[in-house]
N, C-alpha and C positions, 0 to 999 in steps of 0.2 A: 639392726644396729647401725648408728649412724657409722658416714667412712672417716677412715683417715685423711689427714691433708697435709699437704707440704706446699710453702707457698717460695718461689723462686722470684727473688728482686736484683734491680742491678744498679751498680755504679753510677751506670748513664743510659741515654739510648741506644740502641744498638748495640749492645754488648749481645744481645746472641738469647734472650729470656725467650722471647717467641719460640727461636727453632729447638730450642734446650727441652722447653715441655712438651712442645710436637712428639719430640723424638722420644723422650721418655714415655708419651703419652702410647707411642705404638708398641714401644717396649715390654710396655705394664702388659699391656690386651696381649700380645703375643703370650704373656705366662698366663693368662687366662684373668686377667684382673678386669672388675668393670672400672673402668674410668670415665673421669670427666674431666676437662678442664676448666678455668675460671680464673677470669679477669674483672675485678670489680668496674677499673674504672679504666677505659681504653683512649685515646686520641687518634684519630684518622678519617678520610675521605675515602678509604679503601673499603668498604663494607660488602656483606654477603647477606640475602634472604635468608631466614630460617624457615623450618616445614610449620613450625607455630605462627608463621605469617608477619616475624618483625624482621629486625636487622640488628648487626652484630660485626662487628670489627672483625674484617678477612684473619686474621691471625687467629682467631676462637675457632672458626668456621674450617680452618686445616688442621687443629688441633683434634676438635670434635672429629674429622674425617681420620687423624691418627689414629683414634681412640676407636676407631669404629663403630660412632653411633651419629644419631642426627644431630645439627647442628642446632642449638636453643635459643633462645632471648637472654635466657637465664647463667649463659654461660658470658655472657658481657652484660651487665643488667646496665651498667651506663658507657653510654658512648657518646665521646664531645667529637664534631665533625666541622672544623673549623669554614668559617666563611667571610667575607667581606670587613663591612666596618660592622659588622651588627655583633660581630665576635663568633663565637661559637655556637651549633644548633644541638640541642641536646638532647638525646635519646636516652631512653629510662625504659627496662625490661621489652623494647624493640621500637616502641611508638615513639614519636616526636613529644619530648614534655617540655618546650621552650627554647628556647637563645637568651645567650648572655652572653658580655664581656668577661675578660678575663679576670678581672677584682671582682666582680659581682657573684661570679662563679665561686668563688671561695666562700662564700657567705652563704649560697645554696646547699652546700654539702652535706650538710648536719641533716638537713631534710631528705638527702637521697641515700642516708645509709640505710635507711631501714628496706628500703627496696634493693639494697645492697643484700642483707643480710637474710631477705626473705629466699631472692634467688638463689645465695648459698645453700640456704638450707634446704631448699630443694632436689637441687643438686647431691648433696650428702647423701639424704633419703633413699636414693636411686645408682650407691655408686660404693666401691669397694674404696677408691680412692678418689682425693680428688686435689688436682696441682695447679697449685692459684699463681697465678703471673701480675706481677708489679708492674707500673707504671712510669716510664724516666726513674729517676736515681732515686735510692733512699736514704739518699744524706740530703736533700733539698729542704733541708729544717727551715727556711723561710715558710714553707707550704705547709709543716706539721697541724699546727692548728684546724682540725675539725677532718683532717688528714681518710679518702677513704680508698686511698689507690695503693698505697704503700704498709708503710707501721702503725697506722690508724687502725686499718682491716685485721692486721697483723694481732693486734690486740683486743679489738673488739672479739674476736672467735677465738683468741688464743692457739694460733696457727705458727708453727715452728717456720723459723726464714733461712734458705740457703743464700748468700749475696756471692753474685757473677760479677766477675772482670773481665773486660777484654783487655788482650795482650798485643792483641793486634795494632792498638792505639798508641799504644806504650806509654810508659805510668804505670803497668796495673799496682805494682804493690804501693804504692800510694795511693792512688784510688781507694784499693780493699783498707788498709790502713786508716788513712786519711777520712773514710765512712764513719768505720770504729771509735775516730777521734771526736770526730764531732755530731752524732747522734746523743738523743740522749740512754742514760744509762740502760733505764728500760727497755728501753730498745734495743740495742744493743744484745741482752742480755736473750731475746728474743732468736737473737742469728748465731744457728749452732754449725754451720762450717761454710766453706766458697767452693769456691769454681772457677779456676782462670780457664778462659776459652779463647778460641782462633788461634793457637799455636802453631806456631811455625817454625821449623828443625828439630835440632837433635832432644825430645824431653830431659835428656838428663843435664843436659846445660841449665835447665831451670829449677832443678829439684830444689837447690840450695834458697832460691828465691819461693818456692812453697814452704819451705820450712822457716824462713823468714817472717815470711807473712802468718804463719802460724803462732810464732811466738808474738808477735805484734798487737793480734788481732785476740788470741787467746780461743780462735775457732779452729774446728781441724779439716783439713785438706780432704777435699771430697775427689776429687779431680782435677787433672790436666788435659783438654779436649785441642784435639788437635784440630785446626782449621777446615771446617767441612764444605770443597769446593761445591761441591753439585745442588748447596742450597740455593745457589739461584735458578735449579729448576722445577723449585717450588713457589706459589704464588707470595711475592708480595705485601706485607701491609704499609710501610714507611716509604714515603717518597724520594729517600735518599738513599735506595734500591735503584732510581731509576739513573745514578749516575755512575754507576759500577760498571767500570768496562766488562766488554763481551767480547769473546772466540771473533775474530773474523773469517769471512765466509765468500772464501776465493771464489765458490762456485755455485753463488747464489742466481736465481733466475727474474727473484721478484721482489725490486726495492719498494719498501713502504715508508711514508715521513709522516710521524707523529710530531706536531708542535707540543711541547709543555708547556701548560700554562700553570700560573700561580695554584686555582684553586682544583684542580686535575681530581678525579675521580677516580675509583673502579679502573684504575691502571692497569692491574692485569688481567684485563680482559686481552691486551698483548702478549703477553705470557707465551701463549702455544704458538704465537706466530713467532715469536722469537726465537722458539726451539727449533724448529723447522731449518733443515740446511739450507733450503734454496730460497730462502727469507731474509733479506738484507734490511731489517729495520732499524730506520735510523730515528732517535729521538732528539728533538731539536730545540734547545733552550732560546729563548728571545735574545738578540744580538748576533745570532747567526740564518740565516738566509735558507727557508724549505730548499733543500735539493733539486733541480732543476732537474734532473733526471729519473726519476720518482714515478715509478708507474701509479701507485697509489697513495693518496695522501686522507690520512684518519683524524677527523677532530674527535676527540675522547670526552669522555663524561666532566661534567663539572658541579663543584656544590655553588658556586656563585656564578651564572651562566653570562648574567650582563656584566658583572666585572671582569670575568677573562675573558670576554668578547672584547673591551676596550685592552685589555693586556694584548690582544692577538693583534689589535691595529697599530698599535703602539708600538709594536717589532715589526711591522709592516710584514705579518703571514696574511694577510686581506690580499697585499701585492701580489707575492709569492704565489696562491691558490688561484686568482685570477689567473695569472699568467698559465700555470700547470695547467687550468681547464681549458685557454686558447690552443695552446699545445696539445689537447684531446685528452688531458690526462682525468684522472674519477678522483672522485670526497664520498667518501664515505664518514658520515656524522655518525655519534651514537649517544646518544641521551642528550646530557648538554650542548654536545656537537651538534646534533640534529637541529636544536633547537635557533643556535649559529647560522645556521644554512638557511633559515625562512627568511621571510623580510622584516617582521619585527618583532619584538617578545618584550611584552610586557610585564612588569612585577608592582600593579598599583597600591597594595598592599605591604609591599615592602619584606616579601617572607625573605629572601637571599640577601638584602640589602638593601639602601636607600629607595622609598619608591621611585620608578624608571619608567619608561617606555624609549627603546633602542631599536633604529635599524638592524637588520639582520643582514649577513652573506649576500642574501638575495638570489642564490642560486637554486633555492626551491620555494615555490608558490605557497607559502603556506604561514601564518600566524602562530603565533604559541602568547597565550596564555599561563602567568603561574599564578597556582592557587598554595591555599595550604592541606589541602587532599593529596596525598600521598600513598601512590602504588606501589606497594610492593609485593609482588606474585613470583614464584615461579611459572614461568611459559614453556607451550611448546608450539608445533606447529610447522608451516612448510614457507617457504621461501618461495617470490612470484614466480623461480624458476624450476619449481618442481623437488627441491631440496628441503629434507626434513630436517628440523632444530631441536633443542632445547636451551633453555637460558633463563634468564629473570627478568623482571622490571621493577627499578629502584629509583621513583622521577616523583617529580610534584609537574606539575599544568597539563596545560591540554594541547593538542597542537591541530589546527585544522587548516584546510583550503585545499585548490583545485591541485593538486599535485598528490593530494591523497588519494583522488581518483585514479591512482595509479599503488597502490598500496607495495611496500616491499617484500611483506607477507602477512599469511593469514594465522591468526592462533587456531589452537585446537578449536574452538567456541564460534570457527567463523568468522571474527573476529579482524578486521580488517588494520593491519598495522604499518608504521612507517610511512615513506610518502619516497617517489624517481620521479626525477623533471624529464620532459617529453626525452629528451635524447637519451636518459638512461646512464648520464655520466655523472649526477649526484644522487646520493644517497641520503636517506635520515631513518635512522630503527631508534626505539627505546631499548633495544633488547640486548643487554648485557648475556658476558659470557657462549654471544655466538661461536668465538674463536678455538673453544676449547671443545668443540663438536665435532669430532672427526671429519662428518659428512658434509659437514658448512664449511669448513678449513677446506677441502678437498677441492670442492666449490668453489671457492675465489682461485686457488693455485691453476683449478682447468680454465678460470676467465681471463689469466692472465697470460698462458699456455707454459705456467712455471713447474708444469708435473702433478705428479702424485705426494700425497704427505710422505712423511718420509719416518712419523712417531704415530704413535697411539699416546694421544695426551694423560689421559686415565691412567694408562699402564704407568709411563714417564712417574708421574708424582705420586702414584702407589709403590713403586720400584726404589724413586726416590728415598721415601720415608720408612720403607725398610731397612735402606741403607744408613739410613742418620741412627733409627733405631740401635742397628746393630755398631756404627761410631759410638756411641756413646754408650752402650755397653761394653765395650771394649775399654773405655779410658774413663767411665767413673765409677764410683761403687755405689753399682744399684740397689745391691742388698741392705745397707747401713740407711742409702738414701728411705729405703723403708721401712726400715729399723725407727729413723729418725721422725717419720710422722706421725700425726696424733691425731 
């Protein structure tokens, strides 16, 4: 029999849908339920390898890991991953099926539901339950038309909708409301209760404002969740994660400076270095100056590499980097970073944008090429210094020259990977998700002489999403919530 399904939309971004299904997702498995998750249509540069060999919106990819099973293609069957002037690069059930602008994108979608709907049903087939997560608001009735992220999906499957508020923004009962008011009726008719989330104080101060919005809305009150701090010790998918303050850390031993650039990637691959007490990282938005006292400075993954290469000169981090490596200080690149660090990288086909060819850093010998072949693998393997890995690679081109003669490590396969300039104080890997390897983490802490780890990353966001689980059992009603799917 096929599963039920309840599909969670919100107000706006960031109201909390991601970690909402997460947490229920670990909830269901813990009563023995097979789950899936399912996001028709996602937006992000934060992406994750699947074991079926494509990619998938980091937010599916911890949901699947809630849910306790592997992560799919099918559990995101489209992902827009925004880039340059060329607009958006679009992924459909894990592969690359194009780029488009934003207006043009609207006119594609009628074509991507049906692979929308295959991957559902796939899903279904295989799953007791299954909790679909919306995309940005579902009051955006400008976008209705051919709609297949929100009340488009909603009604194609005929899938019951919970809609989320956050309170933390303030507004929500206008938000929830103000949804109600201007969807249309159908739809509407489609969303059988809410969710105000991120609360903060006393619940009962607000009850009167749930029963408000009840009578308004004419939906009934599922919950009030209260603010769940320790979701930022979970990965990630929205870049405006990266401006959230953090704990300071009196008794750190090893500062790291991440510049952010526009089109940033695979962000949390910082993640585990964040958690880490004796980890002072600092991330650094353009119009303020890399840290001068910076033992290690990280360029991060990018989907548009030659465009935030001129974003990074343009804040003068070119200066900064230079300087930190007269100073003796190390770069470590990592995908698009890496690619920053050669001397030049070409895109004469134009896959990330305008066709180019750009100076590189210059700080490792080495050329990149992009193509439009597309690695995506999980890896493992050892580090030149005898340190065993695992991680992934998620890159388009190639990168070669005389600095690879010095390779950073080898894959399991032999497999000669990354490229250290003779001195040993720049770096280039493609290899995402080193950080989150105990053994690799350990690794950089003894080169820096900043200790021993001080987490087991695994454990951390296992531990984690027990704990959201068990939030959110506590403050919604999960039984109704299953009552209410079909």
């Amino acid at each position: 029999m096929p599963a039920r399904a309840l599909m969670f939309q919100g107000t706006g971004s960031d109201v909390g849908k991601s970690l909402i299904v997460a947490g229920l997702a670990r909830a269901l498995a813990l009563r023995g339920l097979t789950v899936r998750p399912f996001k028709p249509q996602n937006m992000s540069n934060n992406a994750a390898v699947t074991v079926d060999g494509g990619e998938i919106g980091r937010a599916q990819a911890l949901q699947a890991r809630a849910a306790r099973v592997p992560a799919s293609v099918h559990m995101n069957p489209v992902l827009l991953k925004p880039q340059s002037e060329i607009g958006a690069q679009i992924v459909v059930q894990g592969r690359v099926y194009g780029s488009a602008k934003a207006a043009a994108y609207q006119h594609m979608k009628r074509d991507l539901l049906p692979f929308v709907l295959d991957s559902y049903e796939r899903l279904r087939r295989e799953a007791d339950i299954v909790l679909v997560e919306g995309a940005g608001s579902a009051a955006e009735v400008n976008l209705r038309e051919n709609d297949i992220a929100n009340m488009g999906f909603a009604h194609a499957v005929g899938v019951p909708v919970v809609l989320i508020g956050d309170i933390d923004r303030g507004g929500v009962i206008a938000s929830l409301a103000g949804t109600k008011a201007v969807v249309a009726s159908d739809d509407a008719a489609l969303i059988c209760g809410f969710i105000v989330n991120k609360f903060r104080g006393d619940p009962t101060l607000f009850a009167a404002g749930m029963e408000r919005i009840a009578q308004l809305t004419g939906w009934q009150a599922l919950g009030l969740v209260p603010y769940f701090a320790d979701a930022r010790l979970l990965p990630a998918e929205d870049a405006v994660a990266l401006d959230q303050a953090r704990p300071a850390k009196s008794n750190a031993k090893l500062r790291i400076a991440v510049p952010i650039l526009p089109h940033i990637a695979n962000f949390d691959d910082f993640d585990p270095l964040d958690a880490e007490p004796a980890v002072d990282l600092v991330r650094v938005r353009p119009g303020t100056a890399l840290p001068g006292d910076a033992d290690l400075i990280v360029l991060p993954g990018s989907k548009a590499t030659i465009a935030d290469l001129r974003a990074l000169r343009a804040a003068g981090f070119d200066i900064d980097i230079a300087a930190h490596r007269r100073r003796g200080g190390m770069v470590l690149g990592l995908c698009g970073g890496y690619q920053m660090l050669g001397r030049t990288i070409a895109d004469p086909d134009g896959i990330e944008g305008p066709p180019a060819a750009v100076e590189g850093l210059g700080l490792l010998d080495v050329k990149t090429l992009l193509s439009d072949d597309k690695r995506l693998e999980a890896v493992r393997g050892t580090t030149s210094d005898g340190v065993a890995f695992s991680g992934y690679e998620m890159h388009i081109g190639v990168t070669e020259g005389p600095d690879r003669a010095r390779p950073f490590a080898h894959l399991a396969d032999g497999t000669a990977e990354g490229a250290v300039s003779p001195d040993g104080r720049a770096i280039g890997s493609y290899i995402h998700g080193l950080f989150a390897d105990d053994r690799q983490r350990a690794a950089w802490l003894a080169r820096f002489a900043a200790g021993t780890p001080n987490i087991a990353y695994d454990t951390i966001v296992e531990h984690t999403l027990d704990a959201l689980a068990a939030h959110l059992a506590a403050h919604l009603d999960v039984d109704r919530l299953l009552t209410l799917a079909r």
